[in-house]
DRENNUNU-632402 format. One record per residue (C-alpha): residue number from 1; residue in one letter; x, y, z. Coordinates in Angstrom, 3 decimals. Layout:
N
<node nr="NUM" rest="A" px="X" py="Y" pz="Z"/>
...
This chain:
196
<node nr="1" rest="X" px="129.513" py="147.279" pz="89.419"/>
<node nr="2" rest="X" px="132.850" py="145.507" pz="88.894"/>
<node nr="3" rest="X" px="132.867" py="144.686" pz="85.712"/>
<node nr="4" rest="X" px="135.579" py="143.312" pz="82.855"/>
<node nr="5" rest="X" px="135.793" py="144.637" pz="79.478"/>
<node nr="6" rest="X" px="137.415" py="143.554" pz="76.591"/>
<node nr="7" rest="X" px="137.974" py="144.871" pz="73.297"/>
<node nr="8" rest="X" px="138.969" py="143.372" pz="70.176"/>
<node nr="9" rest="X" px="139.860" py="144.332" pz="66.668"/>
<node nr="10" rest="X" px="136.136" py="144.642" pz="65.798"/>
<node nr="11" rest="X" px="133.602" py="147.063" pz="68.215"/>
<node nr="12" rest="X" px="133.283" py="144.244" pz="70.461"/>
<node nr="13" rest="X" px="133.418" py="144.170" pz="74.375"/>
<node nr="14" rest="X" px="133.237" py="141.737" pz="76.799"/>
<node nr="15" rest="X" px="131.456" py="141.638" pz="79.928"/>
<node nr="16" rest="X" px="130.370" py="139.266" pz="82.645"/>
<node nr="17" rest="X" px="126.805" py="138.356" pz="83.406"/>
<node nr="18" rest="X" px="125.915" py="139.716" pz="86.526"/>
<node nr="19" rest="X" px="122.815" py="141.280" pz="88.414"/>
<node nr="20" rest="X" px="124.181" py="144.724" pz="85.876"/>
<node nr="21" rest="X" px="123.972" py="142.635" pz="82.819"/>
<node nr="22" rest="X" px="120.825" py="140.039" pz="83.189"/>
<node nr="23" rest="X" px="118.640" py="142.224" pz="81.256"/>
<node nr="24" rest="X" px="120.893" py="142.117" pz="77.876"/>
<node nr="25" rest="X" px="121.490" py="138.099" pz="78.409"/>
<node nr="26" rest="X" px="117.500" py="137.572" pz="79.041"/>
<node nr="27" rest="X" px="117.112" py="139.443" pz="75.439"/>
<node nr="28" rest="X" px="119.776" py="137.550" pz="73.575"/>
<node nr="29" rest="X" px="118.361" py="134.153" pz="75.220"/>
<node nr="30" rest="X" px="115.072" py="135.475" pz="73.895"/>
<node nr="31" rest="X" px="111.605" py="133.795" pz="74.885"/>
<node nr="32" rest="X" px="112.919" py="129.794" pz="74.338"/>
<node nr="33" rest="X" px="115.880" py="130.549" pz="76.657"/>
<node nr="34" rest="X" px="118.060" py="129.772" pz="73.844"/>
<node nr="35" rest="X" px="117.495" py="126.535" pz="73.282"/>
<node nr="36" rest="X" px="114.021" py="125.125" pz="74.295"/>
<node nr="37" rest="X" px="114.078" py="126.584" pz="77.759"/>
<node nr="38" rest="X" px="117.910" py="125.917" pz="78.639"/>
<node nr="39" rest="X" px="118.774" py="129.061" pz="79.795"/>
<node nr="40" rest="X" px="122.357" py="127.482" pz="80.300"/>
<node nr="41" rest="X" px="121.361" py="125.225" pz="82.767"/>
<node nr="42" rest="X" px="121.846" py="121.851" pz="81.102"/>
<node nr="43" rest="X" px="125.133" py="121.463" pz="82.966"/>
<node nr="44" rest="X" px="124.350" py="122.481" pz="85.931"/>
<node nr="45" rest="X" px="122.047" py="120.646" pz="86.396"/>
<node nr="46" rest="X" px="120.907" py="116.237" pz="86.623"/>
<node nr="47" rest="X" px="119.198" py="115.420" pz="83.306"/>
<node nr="48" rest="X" px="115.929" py="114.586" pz="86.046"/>
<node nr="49" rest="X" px="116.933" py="117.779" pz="86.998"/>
<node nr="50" rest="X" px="116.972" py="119.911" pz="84.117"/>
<node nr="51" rest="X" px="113.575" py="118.160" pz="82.657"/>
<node nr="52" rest="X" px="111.674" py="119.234" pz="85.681"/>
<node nr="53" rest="X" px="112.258" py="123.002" pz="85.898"/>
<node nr="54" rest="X" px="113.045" py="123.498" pz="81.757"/>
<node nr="55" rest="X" px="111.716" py="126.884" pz="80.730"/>
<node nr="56" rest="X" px="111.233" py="129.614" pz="83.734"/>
<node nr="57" rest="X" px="112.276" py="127.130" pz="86.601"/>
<node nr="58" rest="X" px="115.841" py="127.224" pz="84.406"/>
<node nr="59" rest="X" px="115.469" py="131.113" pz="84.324"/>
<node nr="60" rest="X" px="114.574" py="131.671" pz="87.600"/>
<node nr="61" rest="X" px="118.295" py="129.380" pz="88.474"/>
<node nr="62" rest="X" px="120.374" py="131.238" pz="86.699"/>
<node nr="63" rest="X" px="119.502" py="134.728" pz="88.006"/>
<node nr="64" rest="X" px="120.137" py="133.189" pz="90.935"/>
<node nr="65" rest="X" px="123.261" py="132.867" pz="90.300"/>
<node nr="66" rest="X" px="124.346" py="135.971" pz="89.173"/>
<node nr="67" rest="X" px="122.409" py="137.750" pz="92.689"/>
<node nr="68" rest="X" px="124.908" py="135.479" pz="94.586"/>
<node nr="69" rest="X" px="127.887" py="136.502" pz="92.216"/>
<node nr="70" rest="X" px="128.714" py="132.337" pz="90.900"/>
<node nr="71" rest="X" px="130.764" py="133.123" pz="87.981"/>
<node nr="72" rest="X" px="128.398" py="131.761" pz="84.937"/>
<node nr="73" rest="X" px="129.843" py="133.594" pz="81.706"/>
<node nr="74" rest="X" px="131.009" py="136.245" pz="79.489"/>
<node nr="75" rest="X" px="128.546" py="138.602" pz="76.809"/>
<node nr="76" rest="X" px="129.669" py="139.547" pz="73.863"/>
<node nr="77" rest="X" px="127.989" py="143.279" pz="72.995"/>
<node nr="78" rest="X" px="128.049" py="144.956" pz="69.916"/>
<node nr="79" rest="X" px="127.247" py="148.832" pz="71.233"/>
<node nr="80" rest="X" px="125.078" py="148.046" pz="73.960"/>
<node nr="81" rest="X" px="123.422" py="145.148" pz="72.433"/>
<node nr="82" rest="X" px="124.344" py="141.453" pz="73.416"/>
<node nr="83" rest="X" px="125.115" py="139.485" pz="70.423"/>
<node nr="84" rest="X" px="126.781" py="136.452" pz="72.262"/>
<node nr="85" rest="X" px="126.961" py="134.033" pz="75.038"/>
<node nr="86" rest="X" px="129.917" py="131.776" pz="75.946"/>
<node nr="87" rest="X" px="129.894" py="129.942" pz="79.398"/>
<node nr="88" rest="X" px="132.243" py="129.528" pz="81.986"/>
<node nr="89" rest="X" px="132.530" py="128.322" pz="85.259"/>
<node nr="90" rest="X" px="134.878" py="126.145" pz="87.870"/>
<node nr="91" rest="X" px="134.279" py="122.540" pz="86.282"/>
<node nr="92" rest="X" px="132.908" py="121.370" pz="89.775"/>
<node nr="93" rest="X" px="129.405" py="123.534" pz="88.913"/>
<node nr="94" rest="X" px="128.530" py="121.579" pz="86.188"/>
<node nr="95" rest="X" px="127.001" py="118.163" pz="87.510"/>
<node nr="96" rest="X" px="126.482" py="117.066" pz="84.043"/>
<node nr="97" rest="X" px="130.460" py="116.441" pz="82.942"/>
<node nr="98" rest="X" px="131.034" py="114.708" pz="86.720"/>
<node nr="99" rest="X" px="129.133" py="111.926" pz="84.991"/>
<node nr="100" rest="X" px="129.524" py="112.002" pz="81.343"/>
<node nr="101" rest="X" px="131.971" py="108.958" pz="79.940"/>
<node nr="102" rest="X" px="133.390" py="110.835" pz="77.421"/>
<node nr="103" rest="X" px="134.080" py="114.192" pz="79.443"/>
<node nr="104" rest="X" px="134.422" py="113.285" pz="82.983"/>
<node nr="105" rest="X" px="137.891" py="114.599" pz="84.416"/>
<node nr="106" rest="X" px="140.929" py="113.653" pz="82.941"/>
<node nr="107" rest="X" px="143.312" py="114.473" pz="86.276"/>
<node nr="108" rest="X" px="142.804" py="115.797" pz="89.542"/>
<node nr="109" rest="X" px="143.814" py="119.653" pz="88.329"/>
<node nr="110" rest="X" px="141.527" py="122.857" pz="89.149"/>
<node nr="111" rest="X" px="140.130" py="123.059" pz="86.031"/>
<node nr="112" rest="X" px="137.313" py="125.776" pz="84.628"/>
<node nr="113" rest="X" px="134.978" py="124.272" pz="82.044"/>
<node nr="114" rest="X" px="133.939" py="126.490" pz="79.222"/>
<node nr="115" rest="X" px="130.087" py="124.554" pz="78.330"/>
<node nr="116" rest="X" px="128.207" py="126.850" pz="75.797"/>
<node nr="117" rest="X" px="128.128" py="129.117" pz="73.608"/>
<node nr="118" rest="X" px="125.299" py="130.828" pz="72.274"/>
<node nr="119" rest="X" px="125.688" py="133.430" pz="69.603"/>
<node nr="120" rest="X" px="122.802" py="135.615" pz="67.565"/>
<node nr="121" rest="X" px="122.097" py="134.102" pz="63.952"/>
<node nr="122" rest="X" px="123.948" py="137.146" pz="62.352"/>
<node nr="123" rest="X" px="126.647" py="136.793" pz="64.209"/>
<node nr="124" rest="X" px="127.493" py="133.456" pz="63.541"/>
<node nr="125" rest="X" px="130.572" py="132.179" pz="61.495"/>
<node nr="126" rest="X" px="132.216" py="135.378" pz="62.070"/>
<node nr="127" rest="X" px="135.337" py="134.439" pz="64.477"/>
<node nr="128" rest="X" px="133.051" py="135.658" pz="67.354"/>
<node nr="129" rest="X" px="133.098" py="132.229" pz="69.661"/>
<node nr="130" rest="X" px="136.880" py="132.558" pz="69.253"/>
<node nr="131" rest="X" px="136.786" py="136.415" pz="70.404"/>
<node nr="132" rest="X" px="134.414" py="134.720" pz="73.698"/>
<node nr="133" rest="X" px="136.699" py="132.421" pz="74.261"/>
<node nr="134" rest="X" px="139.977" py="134.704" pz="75.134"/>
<node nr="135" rest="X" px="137.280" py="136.981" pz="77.229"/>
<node nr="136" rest="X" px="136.299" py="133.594" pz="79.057"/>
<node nr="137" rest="X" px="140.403" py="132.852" pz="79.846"/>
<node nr="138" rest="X" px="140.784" py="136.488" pz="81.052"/>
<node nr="139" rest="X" px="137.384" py="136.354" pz="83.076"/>
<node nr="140" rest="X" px="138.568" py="132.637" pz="84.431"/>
<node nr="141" rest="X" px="142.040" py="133.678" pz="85.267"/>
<node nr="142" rest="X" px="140.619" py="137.214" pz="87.145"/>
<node nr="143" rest="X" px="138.715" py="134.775" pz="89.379"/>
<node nr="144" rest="X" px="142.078" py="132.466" pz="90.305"/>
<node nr="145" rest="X" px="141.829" py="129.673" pz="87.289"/>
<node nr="146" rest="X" px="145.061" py="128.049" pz="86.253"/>
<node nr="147" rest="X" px="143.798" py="126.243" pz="83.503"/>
<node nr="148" rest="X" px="140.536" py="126.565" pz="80.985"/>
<node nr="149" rest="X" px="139.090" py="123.412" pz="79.842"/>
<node nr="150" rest="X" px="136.244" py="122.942" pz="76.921"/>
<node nr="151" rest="X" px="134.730" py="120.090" pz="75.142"/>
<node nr="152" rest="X" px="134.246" py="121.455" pz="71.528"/>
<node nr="153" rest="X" px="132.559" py="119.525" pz="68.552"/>
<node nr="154" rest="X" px="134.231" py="118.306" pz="65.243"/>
<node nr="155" rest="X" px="132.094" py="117.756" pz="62.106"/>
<node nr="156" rest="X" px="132.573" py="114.365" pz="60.395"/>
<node nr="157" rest="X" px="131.604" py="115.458" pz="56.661"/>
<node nr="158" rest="X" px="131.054" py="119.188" pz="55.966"/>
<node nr="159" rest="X" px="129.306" py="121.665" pz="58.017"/>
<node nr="160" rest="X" px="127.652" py="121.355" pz="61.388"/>
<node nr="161" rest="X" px="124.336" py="122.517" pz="61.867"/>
<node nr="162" rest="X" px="124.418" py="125.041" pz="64.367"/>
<node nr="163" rest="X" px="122.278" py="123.606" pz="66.955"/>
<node nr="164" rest="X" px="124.714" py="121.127" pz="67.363"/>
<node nr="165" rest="X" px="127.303" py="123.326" pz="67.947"/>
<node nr="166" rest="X" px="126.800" py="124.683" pz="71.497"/>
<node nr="167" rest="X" px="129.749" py="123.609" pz="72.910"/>
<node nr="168" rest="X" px="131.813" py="125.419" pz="70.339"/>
<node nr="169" rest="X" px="134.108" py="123.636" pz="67.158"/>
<node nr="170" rest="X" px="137.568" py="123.231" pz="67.677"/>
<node nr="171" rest="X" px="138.692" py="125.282" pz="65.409"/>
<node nr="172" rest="X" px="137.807" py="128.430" pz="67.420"/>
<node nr="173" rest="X" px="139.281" py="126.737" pz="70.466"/>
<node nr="174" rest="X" px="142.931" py="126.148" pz="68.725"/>
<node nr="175" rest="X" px="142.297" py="129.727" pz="67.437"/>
<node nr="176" rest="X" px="142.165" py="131.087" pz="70.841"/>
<node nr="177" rest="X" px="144.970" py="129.034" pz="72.155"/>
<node nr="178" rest="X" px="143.926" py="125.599" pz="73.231"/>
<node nr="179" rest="X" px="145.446" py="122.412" pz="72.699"/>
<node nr="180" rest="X" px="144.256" py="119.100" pz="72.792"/>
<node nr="181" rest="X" px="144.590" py="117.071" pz="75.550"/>
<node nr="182" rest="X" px="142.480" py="114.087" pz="75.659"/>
<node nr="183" rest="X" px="140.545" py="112.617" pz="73.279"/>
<node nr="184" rest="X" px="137.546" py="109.420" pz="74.099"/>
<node nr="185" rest="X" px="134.929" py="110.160" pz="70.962"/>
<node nr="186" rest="X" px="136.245" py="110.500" pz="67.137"/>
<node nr="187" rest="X" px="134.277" py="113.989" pz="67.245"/>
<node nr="188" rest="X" px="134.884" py="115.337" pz="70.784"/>
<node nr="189" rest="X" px="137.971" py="116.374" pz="71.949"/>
<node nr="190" rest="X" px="139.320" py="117.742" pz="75.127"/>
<node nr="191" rest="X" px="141.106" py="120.596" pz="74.807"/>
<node nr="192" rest="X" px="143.069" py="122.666" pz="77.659"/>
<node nr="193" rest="X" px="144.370" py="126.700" pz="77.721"/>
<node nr="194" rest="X" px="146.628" py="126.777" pz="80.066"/>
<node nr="195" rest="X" px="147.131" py="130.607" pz="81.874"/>
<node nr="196" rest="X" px="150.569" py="131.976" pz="82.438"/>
């Protein structure tokens, strides 16, 4: 299996999901696929879409993908345990951002989109989604990306609740390198890495 790993300060590594690592994502996702049968399909996928196969439909996709090799996403494992989820892809594979107002493109530049992250309660709050993030630029820029694009959340007053923090804060994106590039909501920015 070809496989990237990354190691940071902490015993972290960093691989792909693949056919080699579905088992470990399938236990971090958990029974609910995360987030009430997601399985990180949401942008793949029409809202019709995504309501019609949530739960094992969404399973069944996304082990799909990684038997025809799509790049979907980097794991986060702590020893041989997956403790976190961050999602990547060429911005083209996610159907959803082609028609959202305050996301759609910004230019006509090869972009990949990082989507999600999902990261185990204890693990949370930790620097980990900034950690993902760097193994999501090197995974992107193995596979030919010039430029990693994500759409993170900013809290208004306080803390976030986590559940509405999937597509990462930006404080872990300008930790890992980003800048902002665009901006169309007060809370949503768009923020660009770009690889040298």
């Amino acid at each position: 299996m070809d496989c990237i790993v990354f190691q940071f300060d902490m015993v972290f590594n960093f691989q792909p999901l693949d056919a080699g690592t579905w088992d470990a994502f399938v236990e971090l996702f958990g029974e609910k696929g995360a987030c009430g049968g997601c399985w990180c399909m949401t942008w793949r996928l029409t809202a019709a879409e995504f309501e019609k196969q949530k739960g094992a439909a969404n399973k069944k996709a996304i082990q799909q993908l990684t038997k025809k090799n799509k790049p979907i996403g980097v794991l986060a494992f702590l020893n041989e345990k997956a403790i976190g989820w961050c999602a990547i892809a060429p911005r083209e594979e996610y159907k959803r951002l082609e028609t959202s107002r305050i996301m759609k493109p910004i230019d006509d530049k090869p972009v990949w989109s990082v989507s999600c992250f999902f990261i185990q309660k204890e693990f949370r709050n930790k620097g980990l989604s900034s950690q993902l993030l760097k193994a999501a630029i090197a995974f992107a820029k193995k596979n030919g990306a010039t430029i990693v694009e994500g759409y993170p959340q900013e809290a208004r007053k306080g803390k976030m609740p986590d559940v509405f923090a999937w597509t990462g804060l930006s404080a872990s994106f300008i930790k890992a390198g980003f800048k902002e590039v665009e901006r169309r909501s007060e809370t949503r920015p768009i923020m660009r890495y770009f690889i040298k």
